[in-house]
Structures are given as C-alpha cells and as structure tokens.
N, C-alpha and C positions, 0 to 999 in steps of 0.2 A: 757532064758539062753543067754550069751552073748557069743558069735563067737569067738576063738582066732585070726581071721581076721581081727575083726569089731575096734578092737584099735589101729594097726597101721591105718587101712585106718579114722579112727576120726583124727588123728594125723598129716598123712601128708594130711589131708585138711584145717585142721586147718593152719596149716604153708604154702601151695600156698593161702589161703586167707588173711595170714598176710599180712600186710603192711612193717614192722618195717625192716630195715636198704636199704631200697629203693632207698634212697639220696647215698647212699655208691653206690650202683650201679651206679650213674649215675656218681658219682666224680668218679671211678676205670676206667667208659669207655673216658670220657674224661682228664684226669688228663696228661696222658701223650702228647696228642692233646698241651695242654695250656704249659706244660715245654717243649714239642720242639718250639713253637712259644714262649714263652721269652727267651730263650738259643740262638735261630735264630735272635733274636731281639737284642741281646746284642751284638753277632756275628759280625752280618753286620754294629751295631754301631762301635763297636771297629777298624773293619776294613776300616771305612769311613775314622774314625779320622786318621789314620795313612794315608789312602793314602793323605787326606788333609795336612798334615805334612809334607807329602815329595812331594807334590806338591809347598808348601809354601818356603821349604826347595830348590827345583830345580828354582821356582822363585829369590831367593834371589842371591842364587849363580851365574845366567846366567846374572842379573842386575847386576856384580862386573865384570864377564866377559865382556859385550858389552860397561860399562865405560870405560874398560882399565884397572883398578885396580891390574889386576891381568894379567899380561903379558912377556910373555907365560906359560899358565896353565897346572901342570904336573896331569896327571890322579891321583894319592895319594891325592894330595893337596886339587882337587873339592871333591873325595871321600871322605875325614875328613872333610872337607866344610857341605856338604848337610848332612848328620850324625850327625853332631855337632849340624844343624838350623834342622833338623828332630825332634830330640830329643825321640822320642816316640816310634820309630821301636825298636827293643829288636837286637842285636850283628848283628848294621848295615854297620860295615864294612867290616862284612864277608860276608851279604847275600847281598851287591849291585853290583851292572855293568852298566857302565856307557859308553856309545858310544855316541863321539863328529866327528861330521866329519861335514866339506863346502858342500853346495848344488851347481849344476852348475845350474846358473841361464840360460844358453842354453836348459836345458833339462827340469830342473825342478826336477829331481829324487829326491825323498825323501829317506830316510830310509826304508829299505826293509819293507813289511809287518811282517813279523813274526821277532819278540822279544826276543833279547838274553837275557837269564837270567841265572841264576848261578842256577845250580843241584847242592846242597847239598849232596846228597847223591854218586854222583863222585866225581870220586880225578879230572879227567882233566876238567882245566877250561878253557869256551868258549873264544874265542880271539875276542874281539870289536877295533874298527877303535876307534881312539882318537888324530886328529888333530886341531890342535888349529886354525889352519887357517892365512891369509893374513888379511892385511887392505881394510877394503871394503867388505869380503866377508859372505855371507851368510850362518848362522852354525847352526846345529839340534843336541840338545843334545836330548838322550835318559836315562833314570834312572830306573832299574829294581830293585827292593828288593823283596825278596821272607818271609814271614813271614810266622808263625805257629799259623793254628786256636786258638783261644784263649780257646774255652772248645773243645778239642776235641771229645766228642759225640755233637756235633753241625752239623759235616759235613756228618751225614745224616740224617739231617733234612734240611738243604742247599743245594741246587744243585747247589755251586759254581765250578769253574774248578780249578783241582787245576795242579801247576807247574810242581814240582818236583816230587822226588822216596820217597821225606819224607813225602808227602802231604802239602806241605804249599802252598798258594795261592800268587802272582804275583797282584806286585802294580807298575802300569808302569805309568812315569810321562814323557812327551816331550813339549819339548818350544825350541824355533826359538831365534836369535838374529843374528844382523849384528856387525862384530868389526868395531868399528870407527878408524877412520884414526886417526895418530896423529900428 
C-alpha cells in the first residue's frame, strides 16, 4: 500500500534533483550586476564627452581672449561663446558660471579652492568675479556647468558627487592666459 506521504515526498525530490532552469538562476543573480555596469558605462562615457566639450569649448574661447580679439569681454558674450563651441551640454546657458579674474603675480593666489557653481534648484544665484583684466596681466578663468545624469537609475550604481539639490553632477573646466599688450 502506498503512503499518502510517499508522493509528495517522490515529488519534491524528483524537482531538488532536477536540473532544468539552472541557467535562469544564474542570469536572475547576475543580470542586474551586468545592467548596473553598462548603464555606469554609458554614464561615465557621456559624462567624459561633455566635460571634454567644454573643455575644448573654454580652450577655444580664452585663445580669442589672450589674442585680443575679443576686448573687453562681457560675461554674456564668453557665456554664448563657450555654449555655442560646447555644443553637447543640454540648456548650457542656464547651468554655467563662469569666474574671470587677474592673478597677482606677487602672491601667486589662485582661485579659491572650492568651485562656484549654479544650484538649480535656488532661485539666488552665486556672484563670481569677472574681470577682464590689464595688459600684461595674468587671468584664470573658471567654467562650471552642472548637468543631469543621463539615465538616472545610474546614480546608484556610480558613486559620483553630485552638485546640486537636483542631483546633477559639476563639470569644472579652468585655463590660464596672459592679455597681450597692444
């Protein structure tokens, strides 16, 4: 006589000695492993390219400044400037800030260490120095653009820093230049 016991337990050992959908287990535990590392991957490229744009962008523009081309330069003007040769930041003349100010070559000071950049998410916006400077004299421009993760389930698989109250992340570009005499 057979047990009413005896066919579950034929049952569930038959099924812990199955084999069959094994592979599922192994894609279910790493599946999501593999989409935060290409999601992060994609991330950090997109992010390159832009800072490289507005690096290539703040190159271009402080080359027009130190020929003279552009004399005296109002903050609007470089800001449409480096936006325009950016090309790639998404509503960059709203998220940039741009501090132009002469170095005293007595001292040496640079540019404070900590980085003004524009909070999105306030209304009051930070006040940066922006002088164009003398002939002769030694100028450190600063260029802050705040941008928005591009997938945002990205930024916790990234432990990048991010700026603002919006979460966008801070692509700081700075270069030197002396104005020539004329």
């Amino acid at each position: 006589m057979i047990s009413p016991l005896s066919l579950p337990k034929r049952l569930l050992r038959k099924f812990a000695q199955s084999e069959a959908g094994s592979a599922t287990i192994e894609f279910v535990i790493l599946f999501p492993f593999l989409i935060s590392f290409l999601l992060g991957s994609v991330e950090i490229g997109v992010l390159k390219v832009r800072h490289v744009m507005l690096e290539r962008a703040v190159d271009l523009s402080v080359r027009d400044l130190r020929l003279g081309t552009w004399n005296p330069p109002t903050h609007d003007e470089l800001k449409e400037k480096i936006c325009k040769l950016a090309g790639i930041i998404p509503d960059c003349i709203d998220v940039i800030l741009i501090e132009l100010r002469p170095v005293s070559t007595e001292t040496w000071a640079p540019l404070g260490t900590a980085t003004k950049c524009l909070d999105r998410g306030s209304e009051i916006k930070p006040v940066t120095a922006f002088n164009g400077g003398t002939q002769n004299e030694m100028m450190l421009v600063r260029a802050c653009v705040i941008v928005d993760p591009f997938f945002k389930s990205s930024e916790f698989a990234l432990d990048l820093p991010k700026h603002d109250s919006d979460g966008g992340y801070a692509l700081i570009s700075v270069s030197a230049f002396v104005n020539e005499p004329n």
